[in-house]
Each structure stands twice: as C-alpha cells, then as structure tokens.
N, CA and C atoms as a LAMMPS dump frame, in Angstrom:
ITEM: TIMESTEP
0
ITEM: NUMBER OF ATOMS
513
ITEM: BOX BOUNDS ff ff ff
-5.0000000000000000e+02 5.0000000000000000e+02
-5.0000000000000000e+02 5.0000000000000000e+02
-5.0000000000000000e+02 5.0000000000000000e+02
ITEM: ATOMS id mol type element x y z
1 1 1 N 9.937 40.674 19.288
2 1 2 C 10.418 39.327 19.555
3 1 3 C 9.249 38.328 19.609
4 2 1 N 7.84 38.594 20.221
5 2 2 C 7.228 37.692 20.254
6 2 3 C 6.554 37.347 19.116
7 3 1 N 6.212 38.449 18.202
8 3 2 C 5.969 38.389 16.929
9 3 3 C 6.733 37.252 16.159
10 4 1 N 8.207 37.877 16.081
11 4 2 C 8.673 36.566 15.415
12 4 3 C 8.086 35.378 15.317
13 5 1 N 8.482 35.017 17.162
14 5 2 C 8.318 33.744 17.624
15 5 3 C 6.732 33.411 17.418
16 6 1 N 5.945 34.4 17.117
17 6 2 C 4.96 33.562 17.002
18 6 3 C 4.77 33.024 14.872
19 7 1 N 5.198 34.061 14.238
20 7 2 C 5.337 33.663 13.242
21 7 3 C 6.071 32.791 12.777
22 8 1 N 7.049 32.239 13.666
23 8 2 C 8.076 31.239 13.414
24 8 3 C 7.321 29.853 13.535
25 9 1 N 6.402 29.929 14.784
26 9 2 C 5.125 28.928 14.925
27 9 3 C 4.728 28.736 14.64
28 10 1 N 3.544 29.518 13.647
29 10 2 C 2.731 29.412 12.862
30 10 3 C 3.298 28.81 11.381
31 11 1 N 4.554 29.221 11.329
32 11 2 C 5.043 28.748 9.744
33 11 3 C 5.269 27.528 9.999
34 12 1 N 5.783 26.921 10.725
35 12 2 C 5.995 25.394 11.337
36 12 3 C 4.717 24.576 11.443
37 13 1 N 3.69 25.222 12.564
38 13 2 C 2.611 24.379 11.862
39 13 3 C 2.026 24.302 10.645
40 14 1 N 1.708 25.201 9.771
41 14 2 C 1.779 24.785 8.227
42 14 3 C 2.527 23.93 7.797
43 15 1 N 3.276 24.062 7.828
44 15 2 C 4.696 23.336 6.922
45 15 3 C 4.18 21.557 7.939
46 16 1 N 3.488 21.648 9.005
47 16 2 C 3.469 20.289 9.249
48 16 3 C 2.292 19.584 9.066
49 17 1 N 1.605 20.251 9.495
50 17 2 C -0.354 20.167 8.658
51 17 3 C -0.226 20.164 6.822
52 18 1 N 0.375 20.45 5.933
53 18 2 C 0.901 20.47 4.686
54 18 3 C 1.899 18.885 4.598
55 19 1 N 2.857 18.545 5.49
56 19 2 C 3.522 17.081 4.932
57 19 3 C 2.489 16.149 5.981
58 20 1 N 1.655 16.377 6.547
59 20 2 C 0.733 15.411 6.874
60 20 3 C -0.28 15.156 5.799
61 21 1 N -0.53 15.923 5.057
62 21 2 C -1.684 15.931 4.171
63 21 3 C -1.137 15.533 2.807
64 22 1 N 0.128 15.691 2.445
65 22 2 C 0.451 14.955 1.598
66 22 3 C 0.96 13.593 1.831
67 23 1 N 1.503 13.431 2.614
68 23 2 C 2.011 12.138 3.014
69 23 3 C 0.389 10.856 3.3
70 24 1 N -0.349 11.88 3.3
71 24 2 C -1.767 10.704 3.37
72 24 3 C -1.862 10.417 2.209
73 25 1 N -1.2 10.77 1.091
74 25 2 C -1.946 10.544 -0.606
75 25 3 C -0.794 9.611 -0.965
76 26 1 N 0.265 9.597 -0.158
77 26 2 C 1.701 9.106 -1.212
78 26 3 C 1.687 7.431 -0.159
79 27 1 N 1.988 6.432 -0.623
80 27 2 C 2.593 5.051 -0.275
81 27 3 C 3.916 4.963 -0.878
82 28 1 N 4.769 4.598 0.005
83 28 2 C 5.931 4.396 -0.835
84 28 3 C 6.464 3.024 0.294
85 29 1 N 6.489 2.267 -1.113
86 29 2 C 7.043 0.41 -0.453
87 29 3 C 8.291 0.658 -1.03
88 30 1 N 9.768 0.339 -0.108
89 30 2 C 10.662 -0.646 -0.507
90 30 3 C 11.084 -1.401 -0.783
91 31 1 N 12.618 -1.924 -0.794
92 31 2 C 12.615 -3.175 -1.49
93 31 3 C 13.516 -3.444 0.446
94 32 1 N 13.436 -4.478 1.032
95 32 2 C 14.587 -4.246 1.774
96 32 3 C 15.616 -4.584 1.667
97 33 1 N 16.118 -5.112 0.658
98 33 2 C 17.745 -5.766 0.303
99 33 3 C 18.298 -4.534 -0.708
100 34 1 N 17.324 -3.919 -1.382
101 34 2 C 18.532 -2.651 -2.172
102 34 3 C 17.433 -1.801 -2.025
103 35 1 N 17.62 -0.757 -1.167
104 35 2 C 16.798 0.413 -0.726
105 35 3 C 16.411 1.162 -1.943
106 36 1 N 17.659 1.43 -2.456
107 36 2 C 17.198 2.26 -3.957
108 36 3 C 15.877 2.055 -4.96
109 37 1 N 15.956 0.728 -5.033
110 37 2 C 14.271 0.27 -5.42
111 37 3 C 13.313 0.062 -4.459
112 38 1 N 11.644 1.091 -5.395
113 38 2 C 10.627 1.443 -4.728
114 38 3 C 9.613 1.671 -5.41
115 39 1 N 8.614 1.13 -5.07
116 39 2 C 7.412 1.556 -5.518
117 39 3 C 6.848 2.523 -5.423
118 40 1 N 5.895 3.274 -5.81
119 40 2 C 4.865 4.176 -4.469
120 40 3 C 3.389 4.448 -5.299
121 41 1 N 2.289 4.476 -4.375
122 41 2 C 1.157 4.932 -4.77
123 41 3 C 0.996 6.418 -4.731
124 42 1 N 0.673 6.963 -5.479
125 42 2 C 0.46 8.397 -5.109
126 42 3 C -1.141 8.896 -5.62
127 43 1 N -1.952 8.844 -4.447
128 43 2 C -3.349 8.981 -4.756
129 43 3 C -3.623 10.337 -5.368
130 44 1 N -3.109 10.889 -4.447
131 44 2 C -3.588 12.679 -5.309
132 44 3 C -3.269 12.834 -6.425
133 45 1 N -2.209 12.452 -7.115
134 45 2 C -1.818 12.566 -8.41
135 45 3 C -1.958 11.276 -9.1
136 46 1 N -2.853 10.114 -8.737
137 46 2 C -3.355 9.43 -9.714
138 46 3 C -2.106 8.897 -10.123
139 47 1 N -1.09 8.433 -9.423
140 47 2 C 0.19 7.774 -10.488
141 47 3 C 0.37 6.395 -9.304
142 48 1 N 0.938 6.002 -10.366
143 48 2 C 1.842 4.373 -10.016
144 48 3 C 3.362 4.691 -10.447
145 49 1 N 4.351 5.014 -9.216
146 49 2 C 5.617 4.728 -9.826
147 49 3 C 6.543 3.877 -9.083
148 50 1 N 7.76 3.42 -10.387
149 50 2 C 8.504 2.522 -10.308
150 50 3 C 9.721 3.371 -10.092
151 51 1 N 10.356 3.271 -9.711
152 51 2 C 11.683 4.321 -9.115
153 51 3 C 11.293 5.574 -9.49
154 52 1 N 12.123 5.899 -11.1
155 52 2 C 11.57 7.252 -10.996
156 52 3 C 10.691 7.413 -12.881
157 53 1 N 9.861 6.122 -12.676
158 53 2 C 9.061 6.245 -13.697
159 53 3 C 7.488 5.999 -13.415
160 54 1 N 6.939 7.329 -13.549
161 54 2 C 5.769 7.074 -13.353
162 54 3 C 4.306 6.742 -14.774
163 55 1 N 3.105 6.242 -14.026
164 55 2 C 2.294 5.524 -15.384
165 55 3 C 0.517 6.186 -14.29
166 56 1 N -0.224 6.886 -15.317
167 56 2 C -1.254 7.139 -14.739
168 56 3 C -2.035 5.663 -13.416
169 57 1 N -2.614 5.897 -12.683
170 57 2 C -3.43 4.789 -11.747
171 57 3 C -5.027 5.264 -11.785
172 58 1 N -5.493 3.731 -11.678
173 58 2 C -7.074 4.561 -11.926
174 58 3 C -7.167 3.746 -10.293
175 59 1 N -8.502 4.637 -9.623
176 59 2 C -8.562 4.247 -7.956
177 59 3 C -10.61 3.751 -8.094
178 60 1 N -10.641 3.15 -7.221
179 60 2 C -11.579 2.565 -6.846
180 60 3 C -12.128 3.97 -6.276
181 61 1 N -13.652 4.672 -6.04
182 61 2 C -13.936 5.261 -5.641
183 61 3 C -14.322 4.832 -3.793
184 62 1 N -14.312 5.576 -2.853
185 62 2 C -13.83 5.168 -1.303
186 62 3 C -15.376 4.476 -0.861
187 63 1 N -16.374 4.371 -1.571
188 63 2 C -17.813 3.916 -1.028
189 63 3 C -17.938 2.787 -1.778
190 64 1 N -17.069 2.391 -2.78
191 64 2 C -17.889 0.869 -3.712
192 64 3 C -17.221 -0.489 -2.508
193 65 1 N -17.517 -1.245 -3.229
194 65 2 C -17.379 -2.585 -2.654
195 65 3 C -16.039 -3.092 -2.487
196 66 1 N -15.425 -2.509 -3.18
197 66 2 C -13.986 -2.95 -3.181
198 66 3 C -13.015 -1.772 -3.171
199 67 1 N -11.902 -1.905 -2.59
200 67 2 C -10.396 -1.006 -2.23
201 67 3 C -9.703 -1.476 -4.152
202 68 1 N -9.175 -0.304 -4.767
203 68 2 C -8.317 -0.559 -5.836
204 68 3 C -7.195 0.06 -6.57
205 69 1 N -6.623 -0.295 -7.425
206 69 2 C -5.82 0.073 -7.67
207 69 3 C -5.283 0.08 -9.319
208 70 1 N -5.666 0.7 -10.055
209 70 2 C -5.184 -0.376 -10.932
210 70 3 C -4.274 0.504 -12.233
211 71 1 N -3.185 0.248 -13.056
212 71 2 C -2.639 0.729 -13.861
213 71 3 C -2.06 -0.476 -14.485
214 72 1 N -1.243 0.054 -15.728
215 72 2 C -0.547 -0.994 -16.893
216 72 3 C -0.091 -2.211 -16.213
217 73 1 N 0.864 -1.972 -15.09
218 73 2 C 2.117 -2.92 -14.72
219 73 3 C 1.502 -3.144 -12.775
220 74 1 N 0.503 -2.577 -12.468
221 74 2 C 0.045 -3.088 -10.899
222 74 3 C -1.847 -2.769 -11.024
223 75 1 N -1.977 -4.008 -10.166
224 75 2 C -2.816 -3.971 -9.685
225 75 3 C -3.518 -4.784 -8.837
226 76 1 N -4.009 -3.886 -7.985
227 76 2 C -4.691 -4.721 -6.741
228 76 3 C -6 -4.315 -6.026
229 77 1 N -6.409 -5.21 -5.415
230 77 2 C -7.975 -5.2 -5.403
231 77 3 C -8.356 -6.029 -3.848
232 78 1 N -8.846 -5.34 -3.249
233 78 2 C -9.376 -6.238 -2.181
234 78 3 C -10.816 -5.655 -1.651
235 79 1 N -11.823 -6.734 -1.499
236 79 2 C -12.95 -6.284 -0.652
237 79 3 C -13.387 -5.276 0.352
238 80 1 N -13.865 -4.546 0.529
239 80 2 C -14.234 -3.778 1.5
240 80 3 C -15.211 -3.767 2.522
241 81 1 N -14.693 -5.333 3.109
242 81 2 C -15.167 -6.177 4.422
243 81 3 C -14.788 -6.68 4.651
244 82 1 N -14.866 -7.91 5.651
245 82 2 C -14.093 -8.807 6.344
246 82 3 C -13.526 -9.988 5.899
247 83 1 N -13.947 -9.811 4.416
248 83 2 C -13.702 -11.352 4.122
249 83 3 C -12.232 -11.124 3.408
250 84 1 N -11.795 -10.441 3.915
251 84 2 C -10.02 -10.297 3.377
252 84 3 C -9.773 -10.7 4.829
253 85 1 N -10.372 -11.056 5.27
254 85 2 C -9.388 -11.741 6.492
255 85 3 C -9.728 -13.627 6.681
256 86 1 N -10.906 -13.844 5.966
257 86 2 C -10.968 -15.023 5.751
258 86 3 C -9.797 -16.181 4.543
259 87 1 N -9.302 -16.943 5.962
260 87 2 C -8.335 -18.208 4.804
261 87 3 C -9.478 -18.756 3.82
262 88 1 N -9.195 -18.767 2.642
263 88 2 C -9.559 -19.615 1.477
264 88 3 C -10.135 -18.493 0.622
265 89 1 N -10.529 -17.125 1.313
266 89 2 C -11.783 -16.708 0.176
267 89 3 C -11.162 -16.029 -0.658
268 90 1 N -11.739 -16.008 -1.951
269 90 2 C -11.203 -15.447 -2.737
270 90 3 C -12.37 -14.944 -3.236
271 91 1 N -12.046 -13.95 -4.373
272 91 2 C -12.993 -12.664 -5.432
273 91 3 C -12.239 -12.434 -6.702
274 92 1 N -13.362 -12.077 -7.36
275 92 2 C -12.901 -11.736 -8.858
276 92 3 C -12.821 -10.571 -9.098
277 93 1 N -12.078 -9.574 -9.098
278 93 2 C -12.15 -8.164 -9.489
279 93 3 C -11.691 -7.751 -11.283
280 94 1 N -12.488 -6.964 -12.172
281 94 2 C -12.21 -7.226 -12.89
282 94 3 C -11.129 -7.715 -13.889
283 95 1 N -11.698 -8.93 -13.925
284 95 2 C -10.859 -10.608 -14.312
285 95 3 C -9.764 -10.867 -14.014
286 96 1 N -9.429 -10.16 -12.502
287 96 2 C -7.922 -10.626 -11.447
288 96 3 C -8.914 -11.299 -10.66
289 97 1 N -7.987 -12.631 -10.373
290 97 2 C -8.822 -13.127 -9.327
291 97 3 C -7.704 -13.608 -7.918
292 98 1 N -8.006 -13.094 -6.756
293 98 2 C -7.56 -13.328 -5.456
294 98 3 C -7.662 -13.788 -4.343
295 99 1 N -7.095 -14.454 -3.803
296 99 2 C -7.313 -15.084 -2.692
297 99 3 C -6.14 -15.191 -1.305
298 100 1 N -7.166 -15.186 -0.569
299 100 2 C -6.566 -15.1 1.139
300 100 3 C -5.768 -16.773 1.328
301 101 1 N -4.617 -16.677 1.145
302 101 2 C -3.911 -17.806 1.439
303 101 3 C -3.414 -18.173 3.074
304 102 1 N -3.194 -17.019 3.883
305 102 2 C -2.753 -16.859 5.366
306 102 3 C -2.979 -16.044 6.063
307 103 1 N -3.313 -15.723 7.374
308 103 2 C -3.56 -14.628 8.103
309 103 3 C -2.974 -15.092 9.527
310 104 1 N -1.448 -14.556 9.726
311 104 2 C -0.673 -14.401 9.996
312 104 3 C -0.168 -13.391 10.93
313 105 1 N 0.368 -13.259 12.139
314 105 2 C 0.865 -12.066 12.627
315 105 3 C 2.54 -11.964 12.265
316 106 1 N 2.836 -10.907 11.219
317 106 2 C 3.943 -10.95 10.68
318 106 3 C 5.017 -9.273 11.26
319 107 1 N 6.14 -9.393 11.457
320 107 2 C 7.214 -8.286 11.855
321 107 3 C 7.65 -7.71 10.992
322 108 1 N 7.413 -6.281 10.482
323 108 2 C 7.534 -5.701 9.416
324 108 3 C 8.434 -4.256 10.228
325 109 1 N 9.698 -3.99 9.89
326 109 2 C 10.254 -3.096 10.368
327 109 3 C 9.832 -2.97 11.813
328 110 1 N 10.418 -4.146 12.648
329 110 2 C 9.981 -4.291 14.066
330 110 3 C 8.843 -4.228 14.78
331 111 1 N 7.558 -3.983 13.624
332 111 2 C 6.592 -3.767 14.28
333 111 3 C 5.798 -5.091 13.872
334 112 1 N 4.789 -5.833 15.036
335 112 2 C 4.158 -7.107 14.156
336 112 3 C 2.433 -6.787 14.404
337 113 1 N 2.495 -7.058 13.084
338 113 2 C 1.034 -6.996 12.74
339 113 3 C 0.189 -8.031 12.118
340 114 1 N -1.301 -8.575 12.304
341 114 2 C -1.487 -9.683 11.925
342 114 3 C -2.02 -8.899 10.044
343 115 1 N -1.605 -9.661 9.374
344 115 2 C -1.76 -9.746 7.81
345 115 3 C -2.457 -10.675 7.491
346 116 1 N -3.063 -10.175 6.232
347 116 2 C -3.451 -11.748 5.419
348 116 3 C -2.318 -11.794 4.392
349 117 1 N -2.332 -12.649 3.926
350 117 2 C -1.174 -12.988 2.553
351 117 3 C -2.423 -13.3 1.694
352 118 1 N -2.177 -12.398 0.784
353 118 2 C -3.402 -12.585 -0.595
354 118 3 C -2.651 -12.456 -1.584
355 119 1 N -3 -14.102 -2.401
356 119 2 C -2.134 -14.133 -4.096
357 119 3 C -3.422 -13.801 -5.204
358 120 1 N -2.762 -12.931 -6.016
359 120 2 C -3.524 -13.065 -7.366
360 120 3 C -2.632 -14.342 -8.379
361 121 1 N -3.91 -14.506 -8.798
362 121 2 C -3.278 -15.499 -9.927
363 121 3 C -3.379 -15.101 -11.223
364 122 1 N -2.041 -15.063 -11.526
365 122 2 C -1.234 -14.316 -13.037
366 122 3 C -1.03 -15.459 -13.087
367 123 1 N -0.463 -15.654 -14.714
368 123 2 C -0.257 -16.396 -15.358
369 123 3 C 1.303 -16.537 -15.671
370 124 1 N 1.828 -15.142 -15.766
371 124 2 C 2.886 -14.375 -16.383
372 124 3 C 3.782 -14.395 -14.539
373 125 1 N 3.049 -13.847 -14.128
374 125 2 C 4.171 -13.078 -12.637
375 125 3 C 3.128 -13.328 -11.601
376 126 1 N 3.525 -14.185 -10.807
377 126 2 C 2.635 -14.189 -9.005
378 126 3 C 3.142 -13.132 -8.254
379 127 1 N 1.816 -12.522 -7.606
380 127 2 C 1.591 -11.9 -7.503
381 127 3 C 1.053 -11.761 -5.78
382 128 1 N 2.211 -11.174 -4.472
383 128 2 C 1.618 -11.951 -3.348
384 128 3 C 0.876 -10.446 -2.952
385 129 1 N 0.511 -10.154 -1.61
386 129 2 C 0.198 -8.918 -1.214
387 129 3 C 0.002 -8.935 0.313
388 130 1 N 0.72 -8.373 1.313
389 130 2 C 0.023 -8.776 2.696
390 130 3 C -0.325 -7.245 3.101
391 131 1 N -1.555 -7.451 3.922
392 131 2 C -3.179 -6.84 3.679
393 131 3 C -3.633 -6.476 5.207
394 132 1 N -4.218 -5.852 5.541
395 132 2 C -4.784 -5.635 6.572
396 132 3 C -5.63 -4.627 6.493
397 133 1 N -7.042 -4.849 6.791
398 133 2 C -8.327 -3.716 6.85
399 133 3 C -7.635 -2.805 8.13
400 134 1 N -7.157 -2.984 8.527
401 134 2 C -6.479 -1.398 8.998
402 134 3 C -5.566 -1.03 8.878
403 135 1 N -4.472 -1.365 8.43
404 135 2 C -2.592 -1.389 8.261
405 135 3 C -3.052 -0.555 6.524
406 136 1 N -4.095 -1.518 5.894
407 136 2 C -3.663 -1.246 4.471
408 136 3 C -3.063 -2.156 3.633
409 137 1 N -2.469 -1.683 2.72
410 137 2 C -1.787 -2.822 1.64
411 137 3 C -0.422 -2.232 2.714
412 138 1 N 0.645 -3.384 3.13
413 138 2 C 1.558 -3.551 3.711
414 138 3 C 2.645 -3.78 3.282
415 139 1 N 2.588 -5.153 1.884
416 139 2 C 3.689 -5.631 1.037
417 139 3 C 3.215 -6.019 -0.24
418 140 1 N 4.33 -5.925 -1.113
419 140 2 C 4.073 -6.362 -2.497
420 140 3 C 4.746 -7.742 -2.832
421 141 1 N 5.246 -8.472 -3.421
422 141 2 C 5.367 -9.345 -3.588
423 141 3 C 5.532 -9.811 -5.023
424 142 1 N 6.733 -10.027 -5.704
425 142 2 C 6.584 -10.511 -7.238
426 142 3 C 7.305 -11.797 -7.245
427 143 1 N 7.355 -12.785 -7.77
428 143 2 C 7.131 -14.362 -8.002
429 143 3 C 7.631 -13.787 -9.584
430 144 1 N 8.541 -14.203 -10.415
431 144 2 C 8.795 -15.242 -11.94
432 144 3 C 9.532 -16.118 -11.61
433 145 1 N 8.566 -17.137 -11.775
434 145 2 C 9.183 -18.605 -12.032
435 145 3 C 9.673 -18.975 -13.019
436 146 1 N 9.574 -18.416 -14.565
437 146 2 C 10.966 -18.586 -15.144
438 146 3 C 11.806 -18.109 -15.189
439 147 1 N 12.535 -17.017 -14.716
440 147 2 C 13.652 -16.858 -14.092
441 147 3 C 13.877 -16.722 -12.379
442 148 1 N 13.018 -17.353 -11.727
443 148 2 C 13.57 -17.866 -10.685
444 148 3 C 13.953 -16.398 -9.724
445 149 1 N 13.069 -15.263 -10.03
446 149 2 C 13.536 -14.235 -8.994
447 149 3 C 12.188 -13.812 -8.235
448 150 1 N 12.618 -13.051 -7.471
449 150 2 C 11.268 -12.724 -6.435
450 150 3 C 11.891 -11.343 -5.627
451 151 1 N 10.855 -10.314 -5.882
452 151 2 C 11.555 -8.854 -4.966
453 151 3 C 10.039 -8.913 -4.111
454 152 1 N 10.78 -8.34 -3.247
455 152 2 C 9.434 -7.499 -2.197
456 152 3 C 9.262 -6.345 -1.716
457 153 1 N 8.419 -5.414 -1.704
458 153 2 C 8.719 -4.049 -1.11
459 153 3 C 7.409 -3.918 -0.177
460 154 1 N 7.979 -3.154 0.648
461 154 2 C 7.557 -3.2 2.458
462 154 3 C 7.367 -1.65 2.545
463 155 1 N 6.158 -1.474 2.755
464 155 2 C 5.459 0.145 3.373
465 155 3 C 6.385 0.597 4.183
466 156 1 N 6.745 1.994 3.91
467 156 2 C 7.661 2.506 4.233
468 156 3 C 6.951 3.469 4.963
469 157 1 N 6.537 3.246 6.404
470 157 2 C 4.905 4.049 6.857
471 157 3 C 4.731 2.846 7.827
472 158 1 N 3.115 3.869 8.352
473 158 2 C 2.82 3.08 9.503
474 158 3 C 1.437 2.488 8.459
475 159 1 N 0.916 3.089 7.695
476 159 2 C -0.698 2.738 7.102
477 159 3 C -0.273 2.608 5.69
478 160 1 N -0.251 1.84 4.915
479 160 2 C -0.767 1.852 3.378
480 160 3 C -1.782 2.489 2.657
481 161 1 N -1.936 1.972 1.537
482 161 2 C -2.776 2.383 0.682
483 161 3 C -4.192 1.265 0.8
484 162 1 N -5.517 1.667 1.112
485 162 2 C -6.577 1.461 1.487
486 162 3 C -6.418 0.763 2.793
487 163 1 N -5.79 1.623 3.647
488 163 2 C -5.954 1.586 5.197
489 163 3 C -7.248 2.357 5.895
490 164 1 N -7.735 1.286 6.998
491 164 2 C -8.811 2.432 7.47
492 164 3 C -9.105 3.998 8.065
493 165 1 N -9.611 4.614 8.288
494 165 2 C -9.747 5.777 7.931
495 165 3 C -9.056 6.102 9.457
496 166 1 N -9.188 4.802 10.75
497 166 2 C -9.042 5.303 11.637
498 166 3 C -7.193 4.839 12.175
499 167 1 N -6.282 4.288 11.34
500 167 2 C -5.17 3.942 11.069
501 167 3 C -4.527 4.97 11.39
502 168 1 N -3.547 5.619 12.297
503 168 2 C -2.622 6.737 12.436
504 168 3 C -1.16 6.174 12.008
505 169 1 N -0.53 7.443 11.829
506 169 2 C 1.009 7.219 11.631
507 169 3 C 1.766 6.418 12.304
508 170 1 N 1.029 6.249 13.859
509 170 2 C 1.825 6.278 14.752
510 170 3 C 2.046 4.606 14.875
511 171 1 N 2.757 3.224 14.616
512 171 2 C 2.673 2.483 14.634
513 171 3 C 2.092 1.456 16.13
C-alpha cells in the first residue's frame, strides 16, 4: 500500500514539474469577446500560431538588447530596460519602429497591473501592445482603419512572453 501511494506521488509530481515546464515556453492570448480566437507564442517550438495555424518564429536571444519576436504576420520588439516604461520613447527594431504611448495601471482578468501601451507604426494594420518588464507582453492589439475593425487578445496566464525571470504564475 505504501508503495503505491508513494508511486502515485511521485507520478503526480512529474506530471506537474513537466506542465510547469512547458507551460513556461507556451503564451496563449485570447480574444475576450469570442474565446475561440487565439493567439499563442510557443518558444520551445519556435512557432507563432493563429488558432490552429501555425508559421515558424524567430526569438531574440535572452542576453541582447532587446526582448523579440518575430515571424511573417507578428512581430514585436521591446528594449531590455527601463525605457519601455518611459511615455514618449520610442526604438527602431529592425525597421519596426515603437513607441510608449501610456503607462497605465490597467484590470486584466481582475487583476490590475501597471502597463505601458506601446504602438508600432504599420502602415497597413496598427499595431497596440500592453507591456510590462515583469508581467511580459500582456495584450495584443490590431487597429484596420479601412475596415474599421479592431480585435484584442489578453494573456491567458499570469506572465507573458518576455516576462522577467522573477514573474511567477501566481498573479
């Protein structure tokens, strides 16, 4: 009997040390008005997907100057210092260029956290992002102004994708 019970233990902590360790590689943003649509980053496997279509992602390595992201249809880029929390500043990452429009304490699935709101400027699709050097990338944000629509998807998590190292699950 104790055997079992201890093997019953031991298989449980695996199985939970295993979805902790993957769940650190995967981001997955919603939409909150139709759940069914979602984004997600998935670092370990290098992908960017859109429901259930995925497109290789190339990543910023974790020591350069900047947090990244980048594939065909997303990409994002923020400094790796403080000046993502500065209103006005902006950076050029290769030839996206972004800027800190607000820094804000905003309520995201009941929890409020202060954000910056950082737009890239597209030409084609605006592009918002709210940000935090410890939260991570938090929200996405799409803008077409010629047809007049706009979705958002919201970290479905306590940390995003280039959250600090010392960021837990635990909100």
């Amino acid at each position: 009997m104790k055997s079992t019970t201890l093997l019953v233990c031991v298989a449980l902590l695996l199985l939970v040390a295993f979805t902790a360790t993957a769940s650190d590689s995967l981001y997955r943003y919603g939409d909150p008005v139709f759940p069914q649509k979602n984004i997600s980053i998935d670092v370990g496997n290098k992908l960017f997907l859109i429901a259930d279509v995925a497109e290789k992602i190339e990543l910023c390595k974790e020591h350069e100057e900047y947090f990244c992201a980048k594939s065909k249809v997303f990409y994002f880029s923020v400094p790796n210092n403080d000046e993502v929390e500065v209103v006005g500043k902006s950076w050029v990452f290769d030839g996206h260029r972004y800027t800190v429009d607000s820094v804000d304490e905003y309520s995201i699935w009941g929890n409020k956290k202060k954000l910056s709101m950082i737009r890239e400027d597209n030409k084609k699709i605006g592009m918002m992002y709210l940000y935090s050097r410890h939260y991570g990338l938090i929200g996405v944000g799409l803008v077409d102004p010629e047809k007049r629509t706009y979705k958002t998807f919201l970290l479905e998590g306590a940390c995003g994708f280039a959250a600090s190292k010392d960021c837990a699950e635990v909100p």
